[in-house]
C-alpha angles and dihedrals in degrees: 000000000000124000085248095063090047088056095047092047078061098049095049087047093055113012088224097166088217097062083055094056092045085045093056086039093051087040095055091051092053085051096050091042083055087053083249133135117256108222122226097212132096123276103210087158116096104236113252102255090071119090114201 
């Protein structure tokens, strides 16, 4: 698990807007490590490793 989809299992706990933001933050950096563009928009989506 990456340290992206434990934030967002939080978030979608509690809903704290700032474990979103540090979610997003944490999101874009694993993108950039991988040599991929982080995208400015919105993820409303839930990431696939999360079973709901």
């Amino acid at each position: 698990m990456r340290p992206s989809d434990a934030l967002w299992q939080i978030f979608a706990a509690t809903g704290h807007v700032g474990i979103y933001l540090l979610y997003r933050q944490q999101l874009e950096y694993e993108l950039k490590v991988c040599g991929q563009k982080a995208e400015r928009e919105v993820l409303l989506e839930q990431p696939s490793s999360i079973i709901v």
